[in-house]
GUKE-654951 format. One record per residue (C-alpha): residue number from 1; residue in one letter; chain; y, x, z. Coordinates in Angstrom, 1 decimal, padded with zeros to 4 digits, m for minus. Layout:
N
<NUM, a, A, <Y, X, Z>>,
...
//
This chain:
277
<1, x, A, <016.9, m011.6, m071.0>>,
<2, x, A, <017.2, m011.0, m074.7>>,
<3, x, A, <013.8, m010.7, m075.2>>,
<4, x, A, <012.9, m014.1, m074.0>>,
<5, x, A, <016.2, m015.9, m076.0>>,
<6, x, A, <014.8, m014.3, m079.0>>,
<7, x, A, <011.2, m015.5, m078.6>>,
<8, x, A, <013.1, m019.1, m077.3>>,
<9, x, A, <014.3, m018.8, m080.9>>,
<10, x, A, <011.6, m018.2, m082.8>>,
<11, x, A, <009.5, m021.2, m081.2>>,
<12, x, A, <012.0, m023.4, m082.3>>,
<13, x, A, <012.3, m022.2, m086.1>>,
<14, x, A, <008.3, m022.2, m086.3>>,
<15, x, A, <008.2, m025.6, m084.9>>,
<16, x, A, <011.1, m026.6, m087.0>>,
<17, x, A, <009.1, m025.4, m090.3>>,
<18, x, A, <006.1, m026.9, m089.5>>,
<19, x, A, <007.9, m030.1, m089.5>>,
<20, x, A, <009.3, m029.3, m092.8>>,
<21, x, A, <005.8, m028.7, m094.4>>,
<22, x, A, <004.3, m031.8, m092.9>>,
<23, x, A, <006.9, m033.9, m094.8>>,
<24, x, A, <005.6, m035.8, m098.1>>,
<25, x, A, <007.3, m034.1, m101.5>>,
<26, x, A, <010.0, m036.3, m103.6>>,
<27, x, A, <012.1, m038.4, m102.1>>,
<28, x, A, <011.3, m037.1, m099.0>>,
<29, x, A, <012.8, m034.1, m099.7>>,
<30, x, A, <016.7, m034.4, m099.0>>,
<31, x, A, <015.4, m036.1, m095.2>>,
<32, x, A, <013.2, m033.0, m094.5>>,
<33, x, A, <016.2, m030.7, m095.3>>,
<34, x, A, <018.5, m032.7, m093.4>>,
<35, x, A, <016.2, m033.2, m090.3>>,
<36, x, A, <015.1, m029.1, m090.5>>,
<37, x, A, <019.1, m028.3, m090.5>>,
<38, x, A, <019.8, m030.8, m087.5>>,
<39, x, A, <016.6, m029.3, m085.8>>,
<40, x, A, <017.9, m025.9, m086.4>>,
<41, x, A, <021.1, m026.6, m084.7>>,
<42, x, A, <019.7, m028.2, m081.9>>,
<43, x, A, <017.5, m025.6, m080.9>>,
<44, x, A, <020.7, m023.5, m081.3>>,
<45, x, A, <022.6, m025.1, m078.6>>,
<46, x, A, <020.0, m025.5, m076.3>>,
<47, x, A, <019.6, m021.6, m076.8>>,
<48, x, A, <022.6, m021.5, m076.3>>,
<49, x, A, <022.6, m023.3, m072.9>>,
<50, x, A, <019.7, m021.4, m071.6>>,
<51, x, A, <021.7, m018.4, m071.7>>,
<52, x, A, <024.6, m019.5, m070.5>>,
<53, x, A, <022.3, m020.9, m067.8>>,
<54, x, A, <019.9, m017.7, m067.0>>,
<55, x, A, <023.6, m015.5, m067.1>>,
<56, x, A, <023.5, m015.9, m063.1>>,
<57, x, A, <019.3, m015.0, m062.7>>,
<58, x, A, <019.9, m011.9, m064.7>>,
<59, x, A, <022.8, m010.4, m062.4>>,
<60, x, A, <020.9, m010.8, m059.6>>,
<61, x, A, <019.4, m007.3, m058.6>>,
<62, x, A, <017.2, m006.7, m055.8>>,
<63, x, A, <018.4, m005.4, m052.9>>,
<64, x, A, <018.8, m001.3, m052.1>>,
<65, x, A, <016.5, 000.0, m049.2>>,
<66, x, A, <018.5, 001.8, m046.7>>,
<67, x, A, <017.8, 005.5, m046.3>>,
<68, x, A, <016.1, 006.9, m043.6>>,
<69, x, A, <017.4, 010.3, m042.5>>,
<70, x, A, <014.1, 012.3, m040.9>>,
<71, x, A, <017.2, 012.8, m038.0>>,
<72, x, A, <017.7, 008.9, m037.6>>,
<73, x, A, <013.9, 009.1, m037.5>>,
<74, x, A, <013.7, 011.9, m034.7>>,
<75, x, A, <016.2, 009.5, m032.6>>,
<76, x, A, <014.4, 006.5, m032.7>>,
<77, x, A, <011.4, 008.5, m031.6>>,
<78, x, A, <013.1, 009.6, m028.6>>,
<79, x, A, <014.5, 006.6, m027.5>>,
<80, x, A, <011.1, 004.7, m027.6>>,
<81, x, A, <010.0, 007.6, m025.5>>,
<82, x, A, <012.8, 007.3, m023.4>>,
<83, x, A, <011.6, 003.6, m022.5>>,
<84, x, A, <008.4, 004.4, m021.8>>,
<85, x, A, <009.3, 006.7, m019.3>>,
<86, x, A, <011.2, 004.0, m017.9>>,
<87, x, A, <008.7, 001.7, m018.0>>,
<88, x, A, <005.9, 003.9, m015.7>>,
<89, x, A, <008.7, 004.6, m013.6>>,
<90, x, A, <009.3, 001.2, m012.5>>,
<91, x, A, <007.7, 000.4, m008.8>>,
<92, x, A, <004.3, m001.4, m009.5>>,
<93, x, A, <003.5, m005.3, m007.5>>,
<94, x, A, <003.3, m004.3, m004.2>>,
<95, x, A, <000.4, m007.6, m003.5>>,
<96, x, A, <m003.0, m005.9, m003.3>>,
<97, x, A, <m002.0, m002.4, m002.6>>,
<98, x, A, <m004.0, m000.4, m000.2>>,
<99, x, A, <m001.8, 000.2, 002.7>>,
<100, x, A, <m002.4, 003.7, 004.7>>,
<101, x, A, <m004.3, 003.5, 007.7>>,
<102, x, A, <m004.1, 005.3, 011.1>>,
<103, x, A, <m006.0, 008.6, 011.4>>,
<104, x, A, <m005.6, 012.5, 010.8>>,
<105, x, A, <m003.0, 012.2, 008.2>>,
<106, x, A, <m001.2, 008.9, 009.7>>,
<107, x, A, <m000.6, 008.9, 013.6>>,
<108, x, A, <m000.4, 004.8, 014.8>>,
<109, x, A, <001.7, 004.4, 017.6>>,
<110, x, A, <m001.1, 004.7, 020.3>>,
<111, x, A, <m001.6, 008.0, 019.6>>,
<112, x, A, <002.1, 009.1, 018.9>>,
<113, x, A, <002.3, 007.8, 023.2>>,
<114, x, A, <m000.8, 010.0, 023.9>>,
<115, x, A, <000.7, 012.9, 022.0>>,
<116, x, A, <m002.6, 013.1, 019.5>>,
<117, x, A, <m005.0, 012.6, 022.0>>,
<118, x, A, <m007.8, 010.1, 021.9>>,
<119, x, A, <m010.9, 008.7, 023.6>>,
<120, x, A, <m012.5, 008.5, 020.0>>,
<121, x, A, <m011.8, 004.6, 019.8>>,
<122, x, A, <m008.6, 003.3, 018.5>>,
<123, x, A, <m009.2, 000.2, 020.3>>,
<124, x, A, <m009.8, 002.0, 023.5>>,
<125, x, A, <m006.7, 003.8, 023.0>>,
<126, x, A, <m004.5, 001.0, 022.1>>,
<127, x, A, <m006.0, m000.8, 025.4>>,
<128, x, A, <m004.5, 001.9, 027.8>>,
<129, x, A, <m001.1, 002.5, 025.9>>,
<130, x, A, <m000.8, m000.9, 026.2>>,
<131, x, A, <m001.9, m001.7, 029.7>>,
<132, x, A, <m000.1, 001.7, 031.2>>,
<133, x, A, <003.0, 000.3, 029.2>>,
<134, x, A, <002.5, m002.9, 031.1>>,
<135, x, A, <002.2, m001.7, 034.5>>,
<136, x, A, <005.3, 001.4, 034.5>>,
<137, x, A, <002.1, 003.9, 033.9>>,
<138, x, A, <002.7, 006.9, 031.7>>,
<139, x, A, <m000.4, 006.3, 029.4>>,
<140, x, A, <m001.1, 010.1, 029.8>>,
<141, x, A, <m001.8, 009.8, 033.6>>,
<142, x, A, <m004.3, 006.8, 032.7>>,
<143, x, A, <m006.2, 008.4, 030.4>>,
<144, x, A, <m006.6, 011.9, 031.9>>,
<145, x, A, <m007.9, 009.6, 034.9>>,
<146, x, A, <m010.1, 007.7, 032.6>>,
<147, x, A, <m011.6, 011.4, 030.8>>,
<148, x, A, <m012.7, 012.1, 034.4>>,
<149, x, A, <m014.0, 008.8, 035.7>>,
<150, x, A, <m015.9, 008.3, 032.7>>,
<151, x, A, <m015.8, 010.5, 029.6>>,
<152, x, A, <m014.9, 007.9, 027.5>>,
<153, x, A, <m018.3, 006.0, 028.4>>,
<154, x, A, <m017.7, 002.2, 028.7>>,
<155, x, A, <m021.2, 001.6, 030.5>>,
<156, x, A, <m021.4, 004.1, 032.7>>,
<157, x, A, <m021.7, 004.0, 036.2>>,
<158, x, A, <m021.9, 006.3, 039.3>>,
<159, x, A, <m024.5, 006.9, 041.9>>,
<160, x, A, <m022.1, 005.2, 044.0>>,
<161, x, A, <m022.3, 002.3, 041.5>>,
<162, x, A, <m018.8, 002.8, 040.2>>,
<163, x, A, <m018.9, 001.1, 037.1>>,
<164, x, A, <m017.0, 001.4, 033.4>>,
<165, x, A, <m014.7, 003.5, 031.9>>,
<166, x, A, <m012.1, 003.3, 034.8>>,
<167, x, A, <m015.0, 003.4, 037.0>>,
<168, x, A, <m014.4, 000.4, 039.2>>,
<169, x, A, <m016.1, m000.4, 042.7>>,
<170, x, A, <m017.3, m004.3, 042.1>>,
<171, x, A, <m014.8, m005.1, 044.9>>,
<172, x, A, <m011.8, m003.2, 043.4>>,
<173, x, A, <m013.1, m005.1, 040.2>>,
<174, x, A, <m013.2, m008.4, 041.9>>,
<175, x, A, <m009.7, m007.4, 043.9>>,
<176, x, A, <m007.7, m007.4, 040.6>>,
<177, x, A, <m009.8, m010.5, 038.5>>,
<178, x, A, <m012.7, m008.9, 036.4>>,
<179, x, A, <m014.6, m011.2, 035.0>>,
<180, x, A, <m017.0, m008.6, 032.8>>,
<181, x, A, <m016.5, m005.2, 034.9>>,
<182, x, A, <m017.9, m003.5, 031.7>>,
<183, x, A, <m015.8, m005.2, 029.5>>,
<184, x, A, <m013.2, m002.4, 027.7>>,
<185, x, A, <m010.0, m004.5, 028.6>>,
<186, x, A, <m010.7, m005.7, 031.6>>,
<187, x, A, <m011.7, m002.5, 033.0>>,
<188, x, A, <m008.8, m000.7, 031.9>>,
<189, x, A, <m006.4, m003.3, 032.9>>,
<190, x, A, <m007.5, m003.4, 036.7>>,
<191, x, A, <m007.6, 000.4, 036.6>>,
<192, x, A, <m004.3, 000.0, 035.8>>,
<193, x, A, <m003.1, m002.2, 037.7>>,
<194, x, A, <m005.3, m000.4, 040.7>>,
<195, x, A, <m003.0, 003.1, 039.8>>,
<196, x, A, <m000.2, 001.6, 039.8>>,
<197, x, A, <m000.4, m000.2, 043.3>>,
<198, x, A, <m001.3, 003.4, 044.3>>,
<199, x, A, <001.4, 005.0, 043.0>>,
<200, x, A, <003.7, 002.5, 044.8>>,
<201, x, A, <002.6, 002.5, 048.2>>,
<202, x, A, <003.0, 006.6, 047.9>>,
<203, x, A, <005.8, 006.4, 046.9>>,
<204, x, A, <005.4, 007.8, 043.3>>,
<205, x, A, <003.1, 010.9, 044.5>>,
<206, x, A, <000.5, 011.3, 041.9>>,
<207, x, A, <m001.7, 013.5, 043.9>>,
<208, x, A, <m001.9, 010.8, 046.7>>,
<209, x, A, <m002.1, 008.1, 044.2>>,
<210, x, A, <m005.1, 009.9, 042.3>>,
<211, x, A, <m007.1, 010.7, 045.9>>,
<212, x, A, <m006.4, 007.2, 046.5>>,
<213, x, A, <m008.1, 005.9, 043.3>>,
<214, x, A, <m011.1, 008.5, 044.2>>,
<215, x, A, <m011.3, 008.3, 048.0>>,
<216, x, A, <m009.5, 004.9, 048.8>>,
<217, x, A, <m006.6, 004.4, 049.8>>,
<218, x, A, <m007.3, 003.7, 053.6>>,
<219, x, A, <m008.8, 007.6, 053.2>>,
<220, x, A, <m005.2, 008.9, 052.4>>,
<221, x, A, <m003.7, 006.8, 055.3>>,
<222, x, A, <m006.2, 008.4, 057.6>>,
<223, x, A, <m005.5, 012.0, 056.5>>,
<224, x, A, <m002.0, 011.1, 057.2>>,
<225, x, A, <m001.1, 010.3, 053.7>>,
<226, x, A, <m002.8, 013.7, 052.8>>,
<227, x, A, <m005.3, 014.2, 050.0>>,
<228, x, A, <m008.7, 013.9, 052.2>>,
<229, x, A, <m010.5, 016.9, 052.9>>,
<230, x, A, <m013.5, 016.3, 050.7>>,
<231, x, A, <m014.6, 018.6, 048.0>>,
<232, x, A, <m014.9, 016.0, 045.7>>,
<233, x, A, <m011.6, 014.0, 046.0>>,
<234, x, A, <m009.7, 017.9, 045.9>>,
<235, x, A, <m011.4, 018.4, 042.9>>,
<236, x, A, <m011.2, 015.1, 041.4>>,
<237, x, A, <m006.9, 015.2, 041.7>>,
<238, x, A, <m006.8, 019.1, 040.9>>,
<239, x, A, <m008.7, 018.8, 037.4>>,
<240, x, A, <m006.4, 015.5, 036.5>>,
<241, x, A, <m003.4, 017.4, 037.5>>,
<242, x, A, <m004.0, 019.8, 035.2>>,
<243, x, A, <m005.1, 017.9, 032.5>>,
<244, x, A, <m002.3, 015.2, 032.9>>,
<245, x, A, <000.4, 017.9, 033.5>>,
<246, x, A, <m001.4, 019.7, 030.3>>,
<247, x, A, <m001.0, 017.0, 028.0>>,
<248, x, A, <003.0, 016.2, 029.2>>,
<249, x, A, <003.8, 019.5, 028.5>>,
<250, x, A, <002.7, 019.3, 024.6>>,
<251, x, A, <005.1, 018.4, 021.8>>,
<252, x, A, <004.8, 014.9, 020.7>>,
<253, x, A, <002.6, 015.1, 017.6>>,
<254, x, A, <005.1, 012.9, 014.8>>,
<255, x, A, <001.8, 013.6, 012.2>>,
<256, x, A, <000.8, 016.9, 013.1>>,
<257, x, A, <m003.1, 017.8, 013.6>>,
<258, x, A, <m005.0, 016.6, 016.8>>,
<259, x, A, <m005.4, 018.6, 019.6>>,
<260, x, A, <m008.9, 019.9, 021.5>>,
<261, x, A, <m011.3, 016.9, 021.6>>,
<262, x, A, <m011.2, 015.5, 025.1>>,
<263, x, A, <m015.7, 015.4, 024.9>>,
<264, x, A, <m015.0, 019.2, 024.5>>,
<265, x, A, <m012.8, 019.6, 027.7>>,
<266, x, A, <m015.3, 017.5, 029.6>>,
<267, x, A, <m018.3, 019.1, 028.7>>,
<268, x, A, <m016.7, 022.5, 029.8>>,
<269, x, A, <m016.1, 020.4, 033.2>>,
<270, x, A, <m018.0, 019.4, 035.5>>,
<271, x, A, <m019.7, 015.5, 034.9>>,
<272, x, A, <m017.5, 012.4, 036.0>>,
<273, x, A, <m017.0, 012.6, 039.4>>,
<274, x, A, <m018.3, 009.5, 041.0>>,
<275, x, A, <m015.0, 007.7, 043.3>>,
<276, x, A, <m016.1, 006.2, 047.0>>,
<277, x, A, <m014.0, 003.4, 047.0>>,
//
């Protein structure tokens, strides 16, 4: 601040000389001198002023940086770290997400009711839970029964011109309000709904019920509600026995792996046995 009052100065006095020289000799004189020592004074107090003035400016210092500790440094670190964490942790929109499907991993509820087994169609399977469920069938009696009328085959059909995967005669079909007797639903539902009217006039006796469905149920009334004595019908009810009676006595699966393919058991069997009603 000095410097600059001393150069303030110095402008002045050379200004006020050069005013002094400029002035005409004589009787000029005395004004020059008077006028140079009222300049000089002037410039003087306004010096003055502008230091009284800049007096604030000068004690105005800038303002000391705050110290940064390498430890405050090592915290702030760690707690920006810290968020992160939090951050990834957070669960993510749950709209577009891939939900898990049914299969080896996942068991859909179809398959938990068949204990892991499975005609190798979801639909299929979902189509006998759903119609055994409907008509007080354990869905393991229908679709042992269904693994021997048909493998599994929706078109087939018998030399006896049984026809689908429950294998219907067209009357039995046309009994119990099939439109398309090869149609997956339909089939199964009258199948059902065939089972279960055996089951009730035997009185809940699934080995009369099952040589009914094969033989007819007038055949069982004949044989004085007997299985019939044909080779086909004893063989038909003796292999779903022990399949059914197989399956009932597995654990329920709750995820675990699937058991034997049911195409394996039936290739080791005889084919489909064809059913005379």
């Amino acid at each position: 601040m000095k410097k600059y009052s001393h150069l303030f100065l110095l402008v002045v006095l050379l200004n006020a000389t050069s005013i002094a020289q400029n002035t005409q000799p004589g009787a000029q004189s005395a004004t020059a001198t008077e006028s140079l020592s009222k300049t000089a004074a002037t410039a003087l107090q306004s010096l003055g002023k502008a230091a009284v003035a800049m007096a604030p400016i000068a004690a105005i210092t800038a303002p000391a940086m705050p110290s940064i500790s390498p430890a405050s440094t090592l915290k702030v670190g760690a707690e920006l770290v810290t968020e992160a964490a939090k951050e990834v942790a957070k669960p993510r929109d749950a709209v577009g997400a891939q939900k898990p499907t049914s299969g080896r991993g996942i068991r859909n509820s179809a398959s938990r009711k068949l204990k892991g087994q499975s005609t190798g169609d979801e639909k299929i399977d979902s189509f006998i839970v759903s119609a055994a469920t409907r008509h007080g069938i354990e869905p393991l009696l229908l679709y042992s029964v269904m693994c021997q009328e048909s493998a599994f085959k929706h078109r087939a059909v018998s030399p006896k011109g049984a026809r689908g995967l429950m294998q219907l005669m067209p009357a039995t079909a046309a009994r119990f309000g099939v439109k398309d007797i090869f149609d997956p639903e339909q089939n199964i539902e009258a199948g059902a709904r065939y089972l279960s009217f055996l089951l009730d006039i035997f009185d809940g006796d699934v080995s009369l019920a099952l040589a009914g469905y094969n033989a007819g149920e007038g055949a069982v009334r004949k044989y004085g509600y007997t299985v019939p004595p044909y080779r086909e019908t004893i063989n038909y009810v003796r292999k779903i026995k022990r399949r059914y009676t197989d399956f009932r006595a597995m654990p329920d699966q709750n995820g675990a792996q699937p058991q034997t393919s049911d195409a394996e058991i039936v290739e080791s069997e005889s084919q489909p046995a064809g059913n005379s009603r």
